[in-house]
N, C-alpha and C positions, 0 to 999 in steps of 0.2 A: 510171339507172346510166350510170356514164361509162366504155369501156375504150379503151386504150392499148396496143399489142406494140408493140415495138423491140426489135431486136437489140444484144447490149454489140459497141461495137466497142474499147475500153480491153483494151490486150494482157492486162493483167492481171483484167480482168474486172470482179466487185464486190467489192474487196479492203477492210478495215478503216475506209479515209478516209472515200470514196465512198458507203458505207453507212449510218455515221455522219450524215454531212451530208443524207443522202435518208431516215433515218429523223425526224432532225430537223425537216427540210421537211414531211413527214407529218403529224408529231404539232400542227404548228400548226394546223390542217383540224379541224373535228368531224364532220368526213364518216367512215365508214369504208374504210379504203383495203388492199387485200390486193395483192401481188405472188405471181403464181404463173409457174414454172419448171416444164414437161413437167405433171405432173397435180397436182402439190404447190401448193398456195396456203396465204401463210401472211401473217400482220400486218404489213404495212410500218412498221408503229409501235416494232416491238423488232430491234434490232440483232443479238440472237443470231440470232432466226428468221431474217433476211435471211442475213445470213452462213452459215447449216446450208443452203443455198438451194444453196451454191455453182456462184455464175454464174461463168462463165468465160467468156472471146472468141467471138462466134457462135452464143451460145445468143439463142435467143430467150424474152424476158419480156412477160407480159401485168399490167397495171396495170388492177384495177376499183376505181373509187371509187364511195360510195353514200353520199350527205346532203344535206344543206344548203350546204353549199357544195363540189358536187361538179364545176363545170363550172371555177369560178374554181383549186383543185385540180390537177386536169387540165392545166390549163394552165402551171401551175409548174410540175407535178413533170416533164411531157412536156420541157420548157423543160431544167430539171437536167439528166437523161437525156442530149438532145442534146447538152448543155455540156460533160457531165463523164464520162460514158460510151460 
């Protein structure tokens, strides 16, 4: 298993776009990927769940992925985060 915390620094947090694009990035993966916010984890694969997450500036998010390709994963999605978040 692979995990990942980063804080959003994106004033606006995990708004519409952002979610989209990193639920996208996910679903390419047949690894399982969950994002969890304080004790809530939920499917980084569906865009509602992300969004009902509501991250906002400073919250800190933890990323586990678990598969086959979970290292190569990782490494994107850390990559997005930094880019775009």
């Amino acid at each position: 298993m692979q995990t990942f915390k980063y804080v959003i620094k994106d004033d606006i947090g995990i708004h519409a776009r952002p979610a989209g694009q990193l639920v996208n990035l996910a679903k390419s993966y047949k690894s399982d990927i969950k994002i969890k916010k304080d004790d809530v984890s939920v499917n980084l694969k569906s865009v509602l769940k992300v969004l009902g997450l509501a991250v906002k500036k400073d919250h800190e998010i933890t990323i586990e992925i678990e598969g086959e390709d979970e290292v190569l994963a990782m490494a994107e999605i850390s990559a997005f985060l930094e880019n775009n978040l």
